[in-house]
N, C-alpha and C positions, 0 to 999 in steps of 0.2 A: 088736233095737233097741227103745228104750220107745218106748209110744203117743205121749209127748209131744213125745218127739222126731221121729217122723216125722208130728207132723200141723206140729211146728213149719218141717220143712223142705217140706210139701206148701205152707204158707202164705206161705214166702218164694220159692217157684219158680211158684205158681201162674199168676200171671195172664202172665209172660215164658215159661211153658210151654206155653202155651194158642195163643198168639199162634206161637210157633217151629215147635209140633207143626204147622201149617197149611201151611209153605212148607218142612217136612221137613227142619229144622234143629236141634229138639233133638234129644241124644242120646238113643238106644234104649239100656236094660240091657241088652233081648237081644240082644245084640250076635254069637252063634251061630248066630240063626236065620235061615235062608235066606230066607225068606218075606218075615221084616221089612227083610232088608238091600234085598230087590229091591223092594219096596214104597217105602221111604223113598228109593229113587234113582229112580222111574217120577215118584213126587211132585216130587222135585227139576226132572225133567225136562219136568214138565207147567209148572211153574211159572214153569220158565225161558221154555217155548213163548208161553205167554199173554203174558209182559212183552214176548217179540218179536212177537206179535199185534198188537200195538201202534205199537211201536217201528218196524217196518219199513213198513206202511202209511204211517204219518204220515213218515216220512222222505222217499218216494217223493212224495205229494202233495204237501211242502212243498217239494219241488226239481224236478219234472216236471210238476206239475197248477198249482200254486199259482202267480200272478203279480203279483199285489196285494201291496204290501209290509208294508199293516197287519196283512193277516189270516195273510200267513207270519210276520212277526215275533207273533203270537198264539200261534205254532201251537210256536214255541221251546219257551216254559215248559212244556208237556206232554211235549213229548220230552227236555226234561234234567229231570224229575223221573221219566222212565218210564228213560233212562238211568242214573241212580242206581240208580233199584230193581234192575237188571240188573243193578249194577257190584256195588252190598251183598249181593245176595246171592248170585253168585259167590263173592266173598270170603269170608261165613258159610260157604259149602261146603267153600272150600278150607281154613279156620281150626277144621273139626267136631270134629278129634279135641283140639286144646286147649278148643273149648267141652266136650268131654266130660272132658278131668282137672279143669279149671276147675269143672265141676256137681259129681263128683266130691271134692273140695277142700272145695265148701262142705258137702256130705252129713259129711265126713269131722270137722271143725269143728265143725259142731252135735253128734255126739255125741262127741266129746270135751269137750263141756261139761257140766263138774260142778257150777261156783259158782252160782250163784241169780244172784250180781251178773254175771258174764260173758253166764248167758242173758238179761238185760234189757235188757243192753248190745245186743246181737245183733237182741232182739226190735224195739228201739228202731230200729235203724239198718233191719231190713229191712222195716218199717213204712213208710220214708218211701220206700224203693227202691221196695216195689209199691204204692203211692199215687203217686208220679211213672210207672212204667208203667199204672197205668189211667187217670189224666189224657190221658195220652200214646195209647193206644188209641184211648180215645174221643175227642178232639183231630181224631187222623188218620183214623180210619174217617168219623166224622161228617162234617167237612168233604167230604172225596174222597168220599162216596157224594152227597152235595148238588151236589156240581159235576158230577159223573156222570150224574145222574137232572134234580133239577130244573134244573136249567138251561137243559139241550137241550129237556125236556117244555115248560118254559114258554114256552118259544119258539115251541110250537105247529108247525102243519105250514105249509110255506111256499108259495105257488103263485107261479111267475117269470112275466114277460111273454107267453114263450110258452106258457104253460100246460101249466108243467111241474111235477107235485107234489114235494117235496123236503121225505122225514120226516126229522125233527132226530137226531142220532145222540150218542150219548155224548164219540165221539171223532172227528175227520176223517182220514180216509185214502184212499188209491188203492191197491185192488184188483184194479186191471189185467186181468184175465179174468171178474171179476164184481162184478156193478151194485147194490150195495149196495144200493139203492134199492126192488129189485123182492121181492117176495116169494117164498119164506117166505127169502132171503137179509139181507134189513132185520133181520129176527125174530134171526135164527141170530147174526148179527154184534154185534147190541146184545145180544147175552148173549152174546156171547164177552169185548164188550171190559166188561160190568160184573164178570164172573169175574176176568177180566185187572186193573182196579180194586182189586178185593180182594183179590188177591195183592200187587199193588203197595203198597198201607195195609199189609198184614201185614210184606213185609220193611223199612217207614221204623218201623212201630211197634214192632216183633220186635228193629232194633237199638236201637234206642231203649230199649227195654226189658230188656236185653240187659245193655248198658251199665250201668244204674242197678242190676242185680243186684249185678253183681259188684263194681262201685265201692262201693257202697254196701255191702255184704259186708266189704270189704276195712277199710274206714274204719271198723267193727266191731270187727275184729279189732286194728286197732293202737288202739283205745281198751283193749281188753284189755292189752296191754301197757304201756302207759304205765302203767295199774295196778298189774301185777304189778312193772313196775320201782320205780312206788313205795314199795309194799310191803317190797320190796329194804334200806330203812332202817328197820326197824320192830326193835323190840327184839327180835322173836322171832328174826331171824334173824342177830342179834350175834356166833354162834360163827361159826371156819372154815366148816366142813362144812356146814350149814346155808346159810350165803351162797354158797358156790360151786354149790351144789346151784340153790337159786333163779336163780343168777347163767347156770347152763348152760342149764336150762332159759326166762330171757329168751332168748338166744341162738339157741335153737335155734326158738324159735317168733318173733324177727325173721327167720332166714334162712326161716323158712317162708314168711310173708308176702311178702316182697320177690321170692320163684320163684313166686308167684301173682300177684304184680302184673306180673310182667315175662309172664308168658302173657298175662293179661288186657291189656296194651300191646300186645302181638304178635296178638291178635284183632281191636283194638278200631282200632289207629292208621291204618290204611287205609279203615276206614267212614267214619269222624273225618274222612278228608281229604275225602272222597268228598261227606260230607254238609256240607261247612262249605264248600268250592268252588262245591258243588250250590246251596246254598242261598243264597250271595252272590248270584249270578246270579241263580237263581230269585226272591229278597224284592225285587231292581229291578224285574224283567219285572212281578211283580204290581202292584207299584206304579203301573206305567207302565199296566198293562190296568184299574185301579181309576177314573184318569186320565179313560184311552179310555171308558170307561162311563159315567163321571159326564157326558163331553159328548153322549154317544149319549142320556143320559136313561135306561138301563136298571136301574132298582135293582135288579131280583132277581140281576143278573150283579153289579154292582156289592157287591150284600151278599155275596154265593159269594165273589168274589176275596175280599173284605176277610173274610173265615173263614177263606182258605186264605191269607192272609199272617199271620196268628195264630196259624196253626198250624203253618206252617214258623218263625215266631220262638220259639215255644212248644219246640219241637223241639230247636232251635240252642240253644236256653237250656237245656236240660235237661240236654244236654252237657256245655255252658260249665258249670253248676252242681254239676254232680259230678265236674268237673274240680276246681274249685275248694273242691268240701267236701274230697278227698283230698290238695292242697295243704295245704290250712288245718291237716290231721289229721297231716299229715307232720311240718310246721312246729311244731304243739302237742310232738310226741314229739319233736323234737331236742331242744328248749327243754328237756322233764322231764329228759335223757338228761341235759346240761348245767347242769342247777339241783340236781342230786340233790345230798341230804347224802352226800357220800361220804365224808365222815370220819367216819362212822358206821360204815362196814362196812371190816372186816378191810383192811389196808394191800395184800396181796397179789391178796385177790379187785379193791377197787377198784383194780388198773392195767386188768383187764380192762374196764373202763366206757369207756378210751381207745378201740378197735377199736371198741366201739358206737356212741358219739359220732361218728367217724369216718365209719362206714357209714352211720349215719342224718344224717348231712350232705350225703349225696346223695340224694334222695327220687326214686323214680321218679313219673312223673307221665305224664298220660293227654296224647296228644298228636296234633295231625292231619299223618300221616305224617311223624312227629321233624321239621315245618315249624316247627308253632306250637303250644304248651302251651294245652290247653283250659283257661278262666278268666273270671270274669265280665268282666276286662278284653280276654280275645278277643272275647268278643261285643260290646264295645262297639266293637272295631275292625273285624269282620265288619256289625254295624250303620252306621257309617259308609261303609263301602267299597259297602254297597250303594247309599246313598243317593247317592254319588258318583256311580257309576252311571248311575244313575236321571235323576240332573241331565244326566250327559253324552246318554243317550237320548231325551232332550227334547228337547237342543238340535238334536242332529243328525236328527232326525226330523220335526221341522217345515215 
């Protein structure tokens, strides 16, 4: 393979690699070796432990310990966004071996690229793919390590009536045989649940990241084509032999694309559900604890939630948005399929443009679980439906 090509595909997988390798979900080449197979499933396994480190304490205190109804309805937004990370990345696990023809697909694309114009195109599209994953990284580690760390620190240590010390912990939970509280179990636990944190950023940023690979990849590749079908009327390819040649080769690199996007739907369409449900819910609850702050007088909380409602809209747009470039990209290539000169090219070769036209008037498209078509106009109806919400949690909580 040339250098330039695998620094070109090191730089389009870089920062969603980085982020996957962490919670043992990108694919290994060496897929042979013993060593690595049982390492990348001890990781899986660790991963999953830590998001239930979590997840099962805070359940337990918010339904056995917990009786104040502000501070269990607080304790919601934590565990359905610590329940998501559970759900995606199960999912990622079960979807690994299409993430690996998927990573494969794109390796395979770049070096079949010969034109100067195809690799620009390409450079172009996976430019904004890993610019929207390291927004998207930093986004979600920043916020979640803020809310993690200073929030509870700020809060200082607390001493109750009876003179009882109470250190601030990251997350609240019930640990039913031990007392969080006492040392060195305090110590042990606030670094289990900030470990537990950053697995949790890693699987919301990894699909995040994820996503904008390969959508963004994809909407690459049918800019190629539109091209090449252009080109399809150009005088050099006026003979038979010539146009059907061009003509097969359109063909055969749409049906390419269209079994890379239908993989990339079949990864992607269950996260998609996971996190646009996840996050209706969750953008109210914030809302609603942004509220509860601003009357407590707390700004440092107050600033943390309103980071982390910016960064789950931030999220959900990222989504909608490469939902929506891939639409827009679909839409662009029927139109060319259907505006072509085709009374330029050979009467024979043009009936075959029929079946094209045909198949590109079905566009697959990125979707949260075949529900709802990701799009800027989802997000504007996932934006309202939270605020909906939000009104309703007002009123009835009063």
């Amino acid at each position: 393979m040339h250098m330039n090509i695998r620094d070109d595909i090191r730089r389009t997988v870089h920062v969603t690699r980085g982020v996957l390798n962490l919670i043992g979900i990108w694919p290994s080449p060496d897929v042979t070796s013993t060593v690595k197979i049982v390492q990348t499933k001890l990781l899986r396994i660790l991963c999953q432990g830590l998001l239930y480190f979590i997840f099962v304490p805070g359940i337990l205190k918010m339904f056995l310990k917990e009786s104040n109804a502000r501070r269990r309805l607080k304790m919601i937004g934590p565990m359905c966004n610590c329940l998501m990370a559970v759900l995606k990345h199960a999912m990622l696990i079960c979807r690994s071996d299409r993430i690996k023809d998927c990573i494969e697909h794109i390796e395979e694309d770049w070096t079949k690229t010969s034109l100067a114009q195809d690799r620009r195109i390409m450079m172009g599209n996976s430019r904004i793919g890993r610019n929207l994953a390291i927004f998207c990284v930093a986004f979600v580690y920043g916020s979640g390590f803020s809310y993690r760390t200073i929030v509870p620190l700020s809060r200082g240590v607390i001493v109750t009536p009876q003179n009882v010390t109470i250190r601030p912990m990251g997350f609240a939970g019930y640990y039913v045989f031990i007392d969080p509280q006492k040392t060195p179990a305090y110590e042990i636990i606030f670094s289990i649940q900030f470990l537990s944190g950053f697995v949790q950023y890693s699987v919301t940023s990894g699909a995040c990241s994820l996503a904008a690979l390969l959508v963004l990849h994809a909407c690459g590749q049918l800019k190629i084509l539109i091209a090449r079908m252009e080109n399809l009327t150009q005088a050099e390819y006026f003979s038979d032999k010539k146009a059907n040649v061009e003509l097969a080769a359109v063909v055969r690199q749409h049906i390419r694309i269209k079994s890379f996007l239908s993989k990339v739907e079949e990864i992607l369409q269950y996260v998609c559900l996971v996190e646009v449900v996840g996050c209706t819910f969750i953008l109210c609850l914030l809302g609603y604890y942004i509220i509860m702050e601003w009357e407590n007088n707390d700004a440092v909380s107050m600033l943390t939630y309103t980071i982390l409602l910016l960064t789950f809209i931030f999220n959900i747009l990222i989504l909608c948005f490469i939902g929506e470039l891939l639409t827009d990209q679909n839409m662009k290539m029927y139109i060319t399929f259907c505006t072509l000169d085709w009374y330029r090219i050979p009467h024979k070769t043009a009936r075959g443009l029929v079946l094209i036209i045909a198949m590109s008037s079905i566009p697959v498209k990125i979707t949260a679980g075949k529900f709802m078509d990701l799009s800027l106009n989802s997000f504007g109806a996932i934006m309202r439906t939270s605020v909906a919400y939000l009104n309703i949690l007002r009123t009835t909580s009063i």
